[in-house]
Structures are given as C-alpha cells and as structure tokens.
mmCIF file as gemmi writes it, N, C-alpha and C atoms, coordinates in Angstrom:
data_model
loop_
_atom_site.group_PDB
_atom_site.id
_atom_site.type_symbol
_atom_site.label_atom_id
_atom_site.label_alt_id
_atom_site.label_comp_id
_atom_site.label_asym_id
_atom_site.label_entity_id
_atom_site.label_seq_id
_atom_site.pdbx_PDB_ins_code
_atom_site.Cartn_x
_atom_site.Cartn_y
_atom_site.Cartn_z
_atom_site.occupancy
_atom_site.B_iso_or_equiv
_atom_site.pdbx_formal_charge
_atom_site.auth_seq_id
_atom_site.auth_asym_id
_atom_site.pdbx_PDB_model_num
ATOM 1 N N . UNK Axp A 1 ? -125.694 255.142 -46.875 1 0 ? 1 A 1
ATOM 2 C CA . UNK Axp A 1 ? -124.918 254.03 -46.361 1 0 ? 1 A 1
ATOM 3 C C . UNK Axp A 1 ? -124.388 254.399 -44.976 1 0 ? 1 A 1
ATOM 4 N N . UNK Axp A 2 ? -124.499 253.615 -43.995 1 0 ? 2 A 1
ATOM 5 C CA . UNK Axp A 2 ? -123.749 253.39 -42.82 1 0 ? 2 A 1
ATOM 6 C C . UNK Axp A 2 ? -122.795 252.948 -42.551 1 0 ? 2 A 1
ATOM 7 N N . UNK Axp A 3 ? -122.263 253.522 -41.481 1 0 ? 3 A 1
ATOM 8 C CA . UNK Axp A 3 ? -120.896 252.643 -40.578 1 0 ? 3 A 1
ATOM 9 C C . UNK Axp A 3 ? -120.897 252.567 -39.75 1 0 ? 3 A 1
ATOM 10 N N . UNK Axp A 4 ? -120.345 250.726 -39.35 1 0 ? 4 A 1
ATOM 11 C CA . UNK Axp A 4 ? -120.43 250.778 -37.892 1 0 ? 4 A 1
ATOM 12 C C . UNK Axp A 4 ? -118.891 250.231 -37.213 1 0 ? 4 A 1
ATOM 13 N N . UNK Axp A 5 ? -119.225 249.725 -36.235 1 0 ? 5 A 1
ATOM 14 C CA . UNK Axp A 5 ? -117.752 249.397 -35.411 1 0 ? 5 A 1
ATOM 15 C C . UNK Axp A 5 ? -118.689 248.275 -34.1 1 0 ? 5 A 1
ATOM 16 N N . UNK Axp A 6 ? -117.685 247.42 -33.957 1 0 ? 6 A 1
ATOM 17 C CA . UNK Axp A 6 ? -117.875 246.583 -32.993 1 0 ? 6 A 1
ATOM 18 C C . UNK Axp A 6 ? -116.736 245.428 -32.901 1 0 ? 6 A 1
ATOM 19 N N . UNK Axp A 7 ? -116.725 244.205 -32.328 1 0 ? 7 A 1
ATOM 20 C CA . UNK Axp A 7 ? -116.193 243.579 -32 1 0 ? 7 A 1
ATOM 21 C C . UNK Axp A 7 ? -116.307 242.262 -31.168 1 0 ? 7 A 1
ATOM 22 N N . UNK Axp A 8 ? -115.357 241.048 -31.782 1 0 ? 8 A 1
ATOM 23 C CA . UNK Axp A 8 ? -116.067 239.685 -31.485 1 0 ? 8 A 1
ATOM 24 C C . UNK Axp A 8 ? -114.859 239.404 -30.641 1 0 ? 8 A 1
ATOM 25 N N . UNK Axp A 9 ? -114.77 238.098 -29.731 1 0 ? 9 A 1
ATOM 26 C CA . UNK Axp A 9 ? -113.684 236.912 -29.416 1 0 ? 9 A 1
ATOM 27 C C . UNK Axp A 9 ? -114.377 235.602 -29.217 1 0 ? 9 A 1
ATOM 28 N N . UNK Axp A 10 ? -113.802 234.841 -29.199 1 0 ? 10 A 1
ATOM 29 C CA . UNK Axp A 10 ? -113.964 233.73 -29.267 1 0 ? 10 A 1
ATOM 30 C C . UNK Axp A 10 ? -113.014 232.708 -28.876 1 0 ? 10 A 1
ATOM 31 N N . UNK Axp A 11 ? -113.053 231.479 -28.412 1 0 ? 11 A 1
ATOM 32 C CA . UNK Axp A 11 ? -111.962 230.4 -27.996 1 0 ? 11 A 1
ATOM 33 C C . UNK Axp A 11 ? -112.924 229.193 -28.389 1 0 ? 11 A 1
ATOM 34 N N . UNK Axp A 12 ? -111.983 228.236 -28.554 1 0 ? 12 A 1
ATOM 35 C CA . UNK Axp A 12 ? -112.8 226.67 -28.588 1 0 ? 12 A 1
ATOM 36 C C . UNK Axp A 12 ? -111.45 225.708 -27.718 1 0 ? 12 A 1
ATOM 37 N N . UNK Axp A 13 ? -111.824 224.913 -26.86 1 0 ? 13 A 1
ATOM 38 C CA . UNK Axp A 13 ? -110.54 223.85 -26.941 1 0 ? 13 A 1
ATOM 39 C C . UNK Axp A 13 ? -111.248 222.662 -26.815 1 0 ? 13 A 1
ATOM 40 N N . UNK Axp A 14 ? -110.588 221.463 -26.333 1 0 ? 14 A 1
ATOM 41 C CA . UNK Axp A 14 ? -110.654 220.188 -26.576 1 0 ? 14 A 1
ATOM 42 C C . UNK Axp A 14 ? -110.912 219.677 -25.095 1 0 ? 14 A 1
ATOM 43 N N . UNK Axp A 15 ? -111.559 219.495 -23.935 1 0 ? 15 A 1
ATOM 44 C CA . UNK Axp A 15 ? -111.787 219.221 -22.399 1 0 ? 15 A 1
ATOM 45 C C . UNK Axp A 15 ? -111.503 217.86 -22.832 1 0 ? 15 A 1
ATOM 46 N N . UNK Axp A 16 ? -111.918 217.122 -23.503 1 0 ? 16 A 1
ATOM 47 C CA . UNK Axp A 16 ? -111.717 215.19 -23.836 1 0 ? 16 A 1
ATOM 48 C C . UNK Axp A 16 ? -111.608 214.983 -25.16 1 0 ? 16 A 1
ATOM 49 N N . UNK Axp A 17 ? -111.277 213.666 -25.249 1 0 ? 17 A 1
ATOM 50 C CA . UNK Axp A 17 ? -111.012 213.52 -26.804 1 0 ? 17 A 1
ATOM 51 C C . UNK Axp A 17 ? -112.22 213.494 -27.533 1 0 ? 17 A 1
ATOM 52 N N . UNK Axp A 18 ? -113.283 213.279 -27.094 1 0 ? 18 A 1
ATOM 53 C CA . UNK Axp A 18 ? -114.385 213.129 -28.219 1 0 ? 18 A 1
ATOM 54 C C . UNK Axp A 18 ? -114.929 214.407 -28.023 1 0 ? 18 A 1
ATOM 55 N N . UNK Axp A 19 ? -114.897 215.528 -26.756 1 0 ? 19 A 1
ATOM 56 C CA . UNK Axp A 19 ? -115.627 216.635 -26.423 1 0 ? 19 A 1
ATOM 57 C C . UNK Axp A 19 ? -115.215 217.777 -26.643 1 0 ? 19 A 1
ATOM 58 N N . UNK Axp A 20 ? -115.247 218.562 -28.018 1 0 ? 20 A 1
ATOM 59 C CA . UNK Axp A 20 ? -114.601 220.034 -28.145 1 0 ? 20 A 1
ATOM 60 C C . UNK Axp A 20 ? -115.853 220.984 -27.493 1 0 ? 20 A 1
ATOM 61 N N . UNK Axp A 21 ? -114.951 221.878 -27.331 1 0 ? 21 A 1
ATOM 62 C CA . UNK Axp A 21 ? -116.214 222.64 -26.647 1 0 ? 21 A 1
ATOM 63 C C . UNK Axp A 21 ? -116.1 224.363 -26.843 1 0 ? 21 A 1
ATOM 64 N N . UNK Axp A 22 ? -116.802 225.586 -27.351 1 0 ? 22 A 1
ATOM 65 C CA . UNK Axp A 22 ? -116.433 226.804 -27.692 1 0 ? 22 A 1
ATOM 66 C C . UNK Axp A 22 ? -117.091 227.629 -27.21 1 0 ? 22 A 1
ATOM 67 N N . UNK Axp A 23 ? -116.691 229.044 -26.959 1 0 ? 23 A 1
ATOM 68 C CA . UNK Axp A 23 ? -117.538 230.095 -26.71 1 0 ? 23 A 1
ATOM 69 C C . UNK Axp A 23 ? -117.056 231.492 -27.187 1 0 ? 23 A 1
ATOM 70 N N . UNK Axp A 24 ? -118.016 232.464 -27.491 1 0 ? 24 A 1
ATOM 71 C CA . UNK Axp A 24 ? -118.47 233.75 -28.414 1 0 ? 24 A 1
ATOM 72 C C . UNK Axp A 24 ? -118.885 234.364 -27.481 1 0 ? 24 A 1
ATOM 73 N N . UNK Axp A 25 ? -118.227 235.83 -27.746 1 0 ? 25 A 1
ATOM 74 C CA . UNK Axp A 25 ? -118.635 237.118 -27.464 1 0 ? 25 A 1
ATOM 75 C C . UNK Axp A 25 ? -118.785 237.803 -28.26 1 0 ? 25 A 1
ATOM 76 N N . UNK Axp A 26 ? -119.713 239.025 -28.698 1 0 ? 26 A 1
ATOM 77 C CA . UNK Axp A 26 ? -120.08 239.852 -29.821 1 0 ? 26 A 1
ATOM 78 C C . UNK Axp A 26 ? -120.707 240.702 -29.022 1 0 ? 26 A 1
ATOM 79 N N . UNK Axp A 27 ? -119.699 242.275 -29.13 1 0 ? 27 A 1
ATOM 80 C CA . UNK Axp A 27 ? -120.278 243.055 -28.699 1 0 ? 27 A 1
ATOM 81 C C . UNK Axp A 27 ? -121.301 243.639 -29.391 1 0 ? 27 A 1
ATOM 82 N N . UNK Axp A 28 ? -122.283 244.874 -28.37 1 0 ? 28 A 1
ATOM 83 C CA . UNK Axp A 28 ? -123.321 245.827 -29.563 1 0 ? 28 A 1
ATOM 84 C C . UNK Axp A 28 ? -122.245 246.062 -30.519 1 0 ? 28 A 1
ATOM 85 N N . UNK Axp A 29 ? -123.27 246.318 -32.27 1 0 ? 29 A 1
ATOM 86 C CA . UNK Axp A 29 ? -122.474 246.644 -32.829 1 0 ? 29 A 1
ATOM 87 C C . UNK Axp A 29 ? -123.127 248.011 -33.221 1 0 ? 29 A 1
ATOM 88 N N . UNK Axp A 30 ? -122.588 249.389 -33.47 1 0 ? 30 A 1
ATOM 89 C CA . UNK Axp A 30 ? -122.931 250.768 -33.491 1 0 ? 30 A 1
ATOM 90 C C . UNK Axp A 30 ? -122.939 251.404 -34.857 1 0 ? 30 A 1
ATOM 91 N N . UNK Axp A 31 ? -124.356 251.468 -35.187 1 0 ? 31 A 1
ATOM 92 C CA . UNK Axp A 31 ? -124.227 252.076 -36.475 1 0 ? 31 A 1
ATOM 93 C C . UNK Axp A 31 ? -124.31 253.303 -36.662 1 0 ? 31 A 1
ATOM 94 N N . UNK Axp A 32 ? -124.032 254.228 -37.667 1 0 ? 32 A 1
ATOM 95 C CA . UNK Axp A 32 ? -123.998 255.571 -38.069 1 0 ? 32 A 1
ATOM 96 C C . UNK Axp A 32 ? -125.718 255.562 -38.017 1 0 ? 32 A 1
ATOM 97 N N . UNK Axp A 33 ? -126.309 257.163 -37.902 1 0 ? 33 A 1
ATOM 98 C CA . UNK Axp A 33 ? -127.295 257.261 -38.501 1 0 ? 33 A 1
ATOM 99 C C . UNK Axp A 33 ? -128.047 257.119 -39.742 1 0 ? 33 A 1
ATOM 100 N N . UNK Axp A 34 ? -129.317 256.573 -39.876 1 0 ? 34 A 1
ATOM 101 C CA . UNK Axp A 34 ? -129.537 256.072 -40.891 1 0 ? 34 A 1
ATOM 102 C C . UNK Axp A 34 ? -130.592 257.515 -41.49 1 0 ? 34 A 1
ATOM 103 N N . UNK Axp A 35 ? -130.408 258.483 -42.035 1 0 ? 35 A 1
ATOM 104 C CA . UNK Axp A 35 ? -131.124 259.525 -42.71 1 0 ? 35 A 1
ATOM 105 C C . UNK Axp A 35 ? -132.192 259.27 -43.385 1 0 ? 35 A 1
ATOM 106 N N . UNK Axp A 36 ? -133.216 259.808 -43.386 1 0 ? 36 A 1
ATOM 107 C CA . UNK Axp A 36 ? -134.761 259.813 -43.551 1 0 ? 36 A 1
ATOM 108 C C . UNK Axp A 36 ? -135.599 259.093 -42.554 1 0 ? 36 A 1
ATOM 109 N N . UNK Axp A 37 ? -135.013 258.16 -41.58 1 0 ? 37 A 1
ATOM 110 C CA . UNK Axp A 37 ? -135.565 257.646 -40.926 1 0 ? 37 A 1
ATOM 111 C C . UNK Axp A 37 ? -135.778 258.054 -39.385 1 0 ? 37 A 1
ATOM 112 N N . UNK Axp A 38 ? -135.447 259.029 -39.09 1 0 ? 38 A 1
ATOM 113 C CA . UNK Axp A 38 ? -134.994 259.826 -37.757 1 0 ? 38 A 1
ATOM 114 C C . UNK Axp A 38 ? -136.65 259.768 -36.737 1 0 ? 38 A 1
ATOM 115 N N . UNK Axp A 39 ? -137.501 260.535 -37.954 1 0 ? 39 A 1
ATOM 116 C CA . UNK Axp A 39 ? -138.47 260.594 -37.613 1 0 ? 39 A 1
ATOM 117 C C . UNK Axp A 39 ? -140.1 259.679 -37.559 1 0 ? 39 A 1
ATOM 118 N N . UNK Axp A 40 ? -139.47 258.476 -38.37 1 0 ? 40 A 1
ATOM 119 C CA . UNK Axp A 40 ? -140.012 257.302 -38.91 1 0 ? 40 A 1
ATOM 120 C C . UNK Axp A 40 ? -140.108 255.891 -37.736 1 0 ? 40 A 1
ATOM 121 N N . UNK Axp A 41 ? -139.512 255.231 -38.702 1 0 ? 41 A 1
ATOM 122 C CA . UNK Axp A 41 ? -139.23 253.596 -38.314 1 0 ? 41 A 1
ATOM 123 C C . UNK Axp A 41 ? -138.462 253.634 -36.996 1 0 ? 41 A 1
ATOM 124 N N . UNK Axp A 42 ? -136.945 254.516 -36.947 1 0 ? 42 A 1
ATOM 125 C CA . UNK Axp A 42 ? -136.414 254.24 -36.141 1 0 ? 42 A 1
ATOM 126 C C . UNK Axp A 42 ? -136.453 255.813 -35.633 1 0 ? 42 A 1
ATOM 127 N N . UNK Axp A 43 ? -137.67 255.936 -35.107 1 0 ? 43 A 1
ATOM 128 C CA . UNK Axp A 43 ? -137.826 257.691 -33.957 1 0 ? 43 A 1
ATOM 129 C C . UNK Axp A 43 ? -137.379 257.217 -32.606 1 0 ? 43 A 1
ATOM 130 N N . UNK Axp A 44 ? -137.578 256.09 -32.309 1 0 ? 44 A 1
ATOM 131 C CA . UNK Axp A 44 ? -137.318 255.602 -31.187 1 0 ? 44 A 1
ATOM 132 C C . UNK Axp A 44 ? -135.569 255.735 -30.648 1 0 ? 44 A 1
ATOM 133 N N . UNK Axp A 45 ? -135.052 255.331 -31.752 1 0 ? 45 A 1
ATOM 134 C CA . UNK Axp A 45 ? -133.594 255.251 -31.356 1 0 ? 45 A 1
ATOM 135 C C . UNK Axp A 45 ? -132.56 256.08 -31.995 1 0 ? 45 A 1
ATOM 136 N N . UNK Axp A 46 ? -133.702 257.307 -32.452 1 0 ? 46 A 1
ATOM 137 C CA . UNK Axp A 46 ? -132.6 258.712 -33.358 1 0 ? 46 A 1
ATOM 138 C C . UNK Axp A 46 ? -132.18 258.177 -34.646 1 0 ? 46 A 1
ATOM 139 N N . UNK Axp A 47 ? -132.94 257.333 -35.061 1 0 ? 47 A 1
ATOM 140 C CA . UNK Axp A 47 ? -132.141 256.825 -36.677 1 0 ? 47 A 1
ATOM 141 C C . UNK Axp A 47 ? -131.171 256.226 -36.501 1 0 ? 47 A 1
ATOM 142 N N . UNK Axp A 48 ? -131.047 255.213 -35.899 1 0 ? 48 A 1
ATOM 143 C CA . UNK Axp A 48 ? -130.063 254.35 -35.361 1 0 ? 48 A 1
ATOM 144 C C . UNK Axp A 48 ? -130.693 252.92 -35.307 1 0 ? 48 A 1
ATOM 145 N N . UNK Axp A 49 ? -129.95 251.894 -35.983 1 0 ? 49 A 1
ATOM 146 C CA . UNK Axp A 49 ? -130.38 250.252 -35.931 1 0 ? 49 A 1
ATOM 147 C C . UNK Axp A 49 ? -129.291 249.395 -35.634 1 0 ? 49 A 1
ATOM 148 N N . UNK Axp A 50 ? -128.972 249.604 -34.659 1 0 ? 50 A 1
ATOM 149 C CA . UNK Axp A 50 ? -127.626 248.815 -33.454 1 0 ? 50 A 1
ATOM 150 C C . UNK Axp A 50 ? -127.976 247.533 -33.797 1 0 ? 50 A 1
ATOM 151 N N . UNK Axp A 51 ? -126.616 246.593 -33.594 1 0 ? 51 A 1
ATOM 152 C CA . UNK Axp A 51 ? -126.891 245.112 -33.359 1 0 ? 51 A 1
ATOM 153 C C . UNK Axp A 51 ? -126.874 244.735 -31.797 1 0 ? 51 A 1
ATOM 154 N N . UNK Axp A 52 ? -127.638 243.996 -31.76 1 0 ? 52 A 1
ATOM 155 C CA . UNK Axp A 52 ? -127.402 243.917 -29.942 1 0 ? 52 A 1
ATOM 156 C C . UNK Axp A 52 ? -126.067 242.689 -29.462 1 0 ? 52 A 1
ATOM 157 N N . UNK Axp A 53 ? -125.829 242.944 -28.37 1 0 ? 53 A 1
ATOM 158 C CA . UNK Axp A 53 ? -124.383 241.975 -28.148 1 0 ? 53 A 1
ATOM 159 C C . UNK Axp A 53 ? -125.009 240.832 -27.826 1 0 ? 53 A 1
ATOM 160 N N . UNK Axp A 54 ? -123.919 239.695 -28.492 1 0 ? 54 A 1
ATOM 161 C CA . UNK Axp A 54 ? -124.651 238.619 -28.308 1 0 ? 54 A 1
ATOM 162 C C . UNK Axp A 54 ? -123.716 237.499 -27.721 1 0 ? 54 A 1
ATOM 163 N N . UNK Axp A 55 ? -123.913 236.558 -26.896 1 0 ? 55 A 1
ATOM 164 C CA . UNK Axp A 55 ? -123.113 235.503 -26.076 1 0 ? 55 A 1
ATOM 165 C C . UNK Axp A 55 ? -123.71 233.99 -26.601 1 0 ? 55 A 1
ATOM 166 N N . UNK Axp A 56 ? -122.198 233.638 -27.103 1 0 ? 56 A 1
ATOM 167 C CA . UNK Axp A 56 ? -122.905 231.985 -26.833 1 0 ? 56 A 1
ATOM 168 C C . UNK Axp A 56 ? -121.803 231.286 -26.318 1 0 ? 56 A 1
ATOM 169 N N . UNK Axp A 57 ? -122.033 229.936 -26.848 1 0 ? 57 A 1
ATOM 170 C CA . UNK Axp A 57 ? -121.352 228.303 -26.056 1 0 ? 57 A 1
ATOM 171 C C . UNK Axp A 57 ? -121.695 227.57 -26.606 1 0 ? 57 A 1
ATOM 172 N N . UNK Axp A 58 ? -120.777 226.882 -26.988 1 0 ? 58 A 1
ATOM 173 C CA . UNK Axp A 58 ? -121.288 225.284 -27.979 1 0 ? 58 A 1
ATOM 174 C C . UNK Axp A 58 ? -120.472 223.893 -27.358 1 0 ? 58 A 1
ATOM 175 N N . UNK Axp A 59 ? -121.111 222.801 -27.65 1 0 ? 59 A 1
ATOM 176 C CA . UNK Axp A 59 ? -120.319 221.553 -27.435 1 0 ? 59 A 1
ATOM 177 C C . UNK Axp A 59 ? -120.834 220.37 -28.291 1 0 ? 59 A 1
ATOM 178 N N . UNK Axp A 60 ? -119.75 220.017 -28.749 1 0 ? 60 A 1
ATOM 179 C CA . UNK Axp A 60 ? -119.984 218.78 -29.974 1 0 ? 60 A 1
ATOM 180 C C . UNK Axp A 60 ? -119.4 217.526 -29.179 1 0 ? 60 A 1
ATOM 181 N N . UNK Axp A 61 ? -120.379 216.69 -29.762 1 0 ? 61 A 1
ATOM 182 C CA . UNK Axp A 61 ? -119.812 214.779 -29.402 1 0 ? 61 A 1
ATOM 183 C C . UNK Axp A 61 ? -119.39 214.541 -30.739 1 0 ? 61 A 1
ATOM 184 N N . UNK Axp A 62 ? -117.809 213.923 -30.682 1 0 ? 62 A 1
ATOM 185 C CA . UNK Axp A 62 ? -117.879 213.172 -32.054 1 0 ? 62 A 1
ATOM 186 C C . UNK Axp A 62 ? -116.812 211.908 -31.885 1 0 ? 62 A 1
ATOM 187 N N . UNK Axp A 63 ? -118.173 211.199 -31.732 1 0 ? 63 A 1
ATOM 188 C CA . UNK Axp A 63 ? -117.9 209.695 -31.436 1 0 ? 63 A 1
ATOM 189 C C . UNK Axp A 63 ? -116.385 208.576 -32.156 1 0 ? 63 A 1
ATOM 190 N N . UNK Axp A 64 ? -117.042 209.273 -33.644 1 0 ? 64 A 1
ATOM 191 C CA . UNK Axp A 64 ? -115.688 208.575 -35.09 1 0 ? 64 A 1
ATOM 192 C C . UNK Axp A 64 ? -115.911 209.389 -36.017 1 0 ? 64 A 1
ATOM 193 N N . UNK Axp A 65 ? -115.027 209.553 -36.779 1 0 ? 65 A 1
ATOM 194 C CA . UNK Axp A 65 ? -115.063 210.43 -38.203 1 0 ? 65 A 1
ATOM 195 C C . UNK Axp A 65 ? -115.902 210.434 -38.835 1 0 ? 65 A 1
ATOM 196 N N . UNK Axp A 66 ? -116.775 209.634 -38.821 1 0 ? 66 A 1
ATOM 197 C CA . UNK Axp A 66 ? -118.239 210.048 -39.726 1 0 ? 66 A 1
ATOM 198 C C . UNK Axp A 66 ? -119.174 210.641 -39.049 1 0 ? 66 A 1
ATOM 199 N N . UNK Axp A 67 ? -118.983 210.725 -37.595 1 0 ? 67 A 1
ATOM 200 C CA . UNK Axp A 67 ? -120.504 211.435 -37.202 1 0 ? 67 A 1
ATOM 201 C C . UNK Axp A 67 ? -119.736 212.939 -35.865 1 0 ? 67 A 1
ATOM 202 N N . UNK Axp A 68 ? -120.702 213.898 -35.949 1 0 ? 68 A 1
ATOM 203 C CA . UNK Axp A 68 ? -120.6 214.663 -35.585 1 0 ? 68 A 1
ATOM 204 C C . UNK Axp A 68 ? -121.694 215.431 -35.029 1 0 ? 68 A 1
ATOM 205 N N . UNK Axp A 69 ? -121.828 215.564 -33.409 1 0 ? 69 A 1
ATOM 206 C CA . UNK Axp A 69 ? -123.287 216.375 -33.173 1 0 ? 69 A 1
ATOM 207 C C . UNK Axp A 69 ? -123.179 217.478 -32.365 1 0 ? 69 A 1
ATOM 208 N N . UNK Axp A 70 ? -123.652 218.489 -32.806 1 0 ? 70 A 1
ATOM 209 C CA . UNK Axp A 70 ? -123.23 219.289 -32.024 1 0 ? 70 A 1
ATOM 210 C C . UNK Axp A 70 ? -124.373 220.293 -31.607 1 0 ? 70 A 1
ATOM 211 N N . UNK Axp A 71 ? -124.42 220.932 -29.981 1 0 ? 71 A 1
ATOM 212 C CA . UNK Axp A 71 ? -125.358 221.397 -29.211 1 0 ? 71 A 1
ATOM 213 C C . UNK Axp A 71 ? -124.607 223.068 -29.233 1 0 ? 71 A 1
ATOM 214 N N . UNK Axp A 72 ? -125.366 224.272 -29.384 1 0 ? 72 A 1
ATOM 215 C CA . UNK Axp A 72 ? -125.645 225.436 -29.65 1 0 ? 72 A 1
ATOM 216 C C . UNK Axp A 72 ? -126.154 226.083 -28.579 1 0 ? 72 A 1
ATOM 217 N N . UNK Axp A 73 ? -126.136 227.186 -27.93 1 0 ? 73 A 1
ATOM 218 C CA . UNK Axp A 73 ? -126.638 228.212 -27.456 1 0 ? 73 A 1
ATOM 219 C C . UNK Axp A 73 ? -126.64 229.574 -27.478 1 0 ? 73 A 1
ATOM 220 N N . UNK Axp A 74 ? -127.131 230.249 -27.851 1 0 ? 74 A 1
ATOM 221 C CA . UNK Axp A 74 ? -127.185 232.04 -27.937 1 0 ? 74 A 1
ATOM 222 C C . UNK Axp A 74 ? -127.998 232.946 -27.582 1 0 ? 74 A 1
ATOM 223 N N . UNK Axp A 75 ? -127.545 234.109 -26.783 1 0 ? 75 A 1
ATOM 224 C CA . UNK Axp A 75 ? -128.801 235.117 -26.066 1 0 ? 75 A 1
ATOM 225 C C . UNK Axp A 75 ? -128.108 235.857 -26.842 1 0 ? 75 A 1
ATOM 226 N N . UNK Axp A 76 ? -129.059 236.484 -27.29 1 0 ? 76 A 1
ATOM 227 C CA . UNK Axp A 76 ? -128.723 237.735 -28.171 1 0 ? 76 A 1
ATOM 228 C C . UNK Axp A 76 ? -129.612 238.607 -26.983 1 0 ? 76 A 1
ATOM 229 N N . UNK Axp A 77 ? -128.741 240.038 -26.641 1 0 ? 77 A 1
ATOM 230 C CA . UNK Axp A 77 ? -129.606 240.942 -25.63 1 0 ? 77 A 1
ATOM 231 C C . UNK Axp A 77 ? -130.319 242.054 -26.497 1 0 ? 77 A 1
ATOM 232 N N . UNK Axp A 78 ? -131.398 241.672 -26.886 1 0 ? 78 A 1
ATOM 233 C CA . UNK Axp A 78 ? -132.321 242.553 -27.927 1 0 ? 78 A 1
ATOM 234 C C . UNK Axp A 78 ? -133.285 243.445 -27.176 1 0 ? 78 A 1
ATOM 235 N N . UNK Axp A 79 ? -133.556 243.579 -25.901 1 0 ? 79 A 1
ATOM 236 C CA . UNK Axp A 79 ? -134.22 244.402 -24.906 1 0 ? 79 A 1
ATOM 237 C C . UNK Axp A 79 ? -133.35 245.254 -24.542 1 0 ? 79 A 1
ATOM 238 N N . UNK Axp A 80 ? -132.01 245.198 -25.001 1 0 ? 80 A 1
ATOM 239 C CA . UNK Axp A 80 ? -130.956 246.771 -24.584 1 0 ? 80 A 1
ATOM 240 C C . UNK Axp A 80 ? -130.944 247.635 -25.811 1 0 ? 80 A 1
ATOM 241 N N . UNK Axp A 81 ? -131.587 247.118 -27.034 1 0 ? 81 A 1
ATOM 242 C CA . UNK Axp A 81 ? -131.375 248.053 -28.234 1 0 ? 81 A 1
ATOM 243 C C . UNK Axp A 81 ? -132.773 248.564 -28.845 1 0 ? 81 A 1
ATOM 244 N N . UNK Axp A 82 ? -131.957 250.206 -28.74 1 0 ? 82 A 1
ATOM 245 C CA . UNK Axp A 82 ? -133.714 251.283 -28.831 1 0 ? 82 A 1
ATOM 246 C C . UNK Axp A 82 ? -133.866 251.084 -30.121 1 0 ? 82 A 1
ATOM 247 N N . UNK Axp A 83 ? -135.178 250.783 -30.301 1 0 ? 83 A 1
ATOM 248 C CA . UNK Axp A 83 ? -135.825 250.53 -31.556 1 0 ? 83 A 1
ATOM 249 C C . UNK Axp A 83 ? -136.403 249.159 -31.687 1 0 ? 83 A 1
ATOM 250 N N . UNK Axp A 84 ? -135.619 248.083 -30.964 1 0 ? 84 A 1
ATOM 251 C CA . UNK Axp A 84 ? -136.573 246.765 -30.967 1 0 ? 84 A 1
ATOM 252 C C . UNK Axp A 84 ? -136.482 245.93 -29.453 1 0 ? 84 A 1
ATOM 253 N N . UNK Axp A 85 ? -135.962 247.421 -28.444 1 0 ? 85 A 1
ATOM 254 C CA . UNK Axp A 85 ? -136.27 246.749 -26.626 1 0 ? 85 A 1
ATOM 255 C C . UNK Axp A 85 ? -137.327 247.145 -26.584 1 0 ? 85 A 1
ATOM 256 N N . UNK Axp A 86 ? -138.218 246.802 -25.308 1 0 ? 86 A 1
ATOM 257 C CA . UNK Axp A 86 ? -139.539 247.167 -24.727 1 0 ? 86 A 1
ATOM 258 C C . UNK Axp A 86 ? -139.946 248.469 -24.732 1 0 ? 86 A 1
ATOM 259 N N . UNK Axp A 87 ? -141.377 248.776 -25.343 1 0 ? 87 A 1
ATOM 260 C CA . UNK Axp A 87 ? -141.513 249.925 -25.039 1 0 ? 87 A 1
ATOM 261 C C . UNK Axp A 87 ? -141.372 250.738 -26.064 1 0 ? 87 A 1
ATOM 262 N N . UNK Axp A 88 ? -141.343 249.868 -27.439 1 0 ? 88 A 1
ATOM 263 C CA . UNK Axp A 88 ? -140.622 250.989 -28.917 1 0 ? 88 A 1
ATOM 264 C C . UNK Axp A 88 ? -142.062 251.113 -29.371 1 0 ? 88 A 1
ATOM 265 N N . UNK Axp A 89 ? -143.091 250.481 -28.954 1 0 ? 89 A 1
ATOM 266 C CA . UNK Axp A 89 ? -144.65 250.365 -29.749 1 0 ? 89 A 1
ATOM 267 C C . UNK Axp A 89 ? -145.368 251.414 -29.443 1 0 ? 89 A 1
C-alpha cells in the first residue's frame, strides 16, 4: 500500500443571475513507491505512479429551476508524469 500527499482549491461565484461560473486547481499528487514494480511497469519513474496536476473551469446557464446546462473544461498535464509522459515506450 501507498501514500500520497497533494492538494486541491477551488472557487465558484455568481458573475449574473442565470451565470455561475467555477474553477479547480489540483496539484501533482505524490505517491510512495510502489514495490515489485521498480524494475517493471513503472522502471521509468522508480516505482512511482504520480497523479498529474490538473486545471479546470466551468460555466452553467440556468435559465428556471427545471433546467440546468452546464459547460466543462480540464487539462490534466499527463506529459510531466514519468511513466505515462513522452518517451516511457
């Protein structure tokens, strides 16, 4: 079993009455070494399977109480973490 450590924030507010709008930060998250695998699956990154940090932003329309739509975005930076950035093949 592993352990890791990392860390999120987040805000949402209200710009208009029908327009809430939010955004996410998530740093890498850092895991302990994962044993037997050093030399395996993850040789690339010392037995290590990091989460990569990830950024988003959202904004919802909601016209009246029954309807609600809401638009999403997220880069997860998966080319900074050894074992599944460029170059692990």
């Amino acid at each position: 079993m592993g352990i890791g450590y990392g860390y999120a924030l987040g805000a949402t507010w209200q710009f208009l009455p029908q327009w809430p709008a939010g955004a996410s930060y998530i740093s890498e998250t850092t895991f302990s070494k994962l044993k037997g695998y050093e030399d395996d699956f993850l040789a690339s990154s010392k037995g290590r399977l990091n989460l990569p940090m990830r950024i988003g932003a959202g904004l919802t329309y909601q016209p009246n109480e029954q309807l609600k739509v809401g638009f999403d975005i997220l880069r997860i930076n998966w080319q900074d973490i050894a074992g599944f950035g460029q170059g692990t093949l």
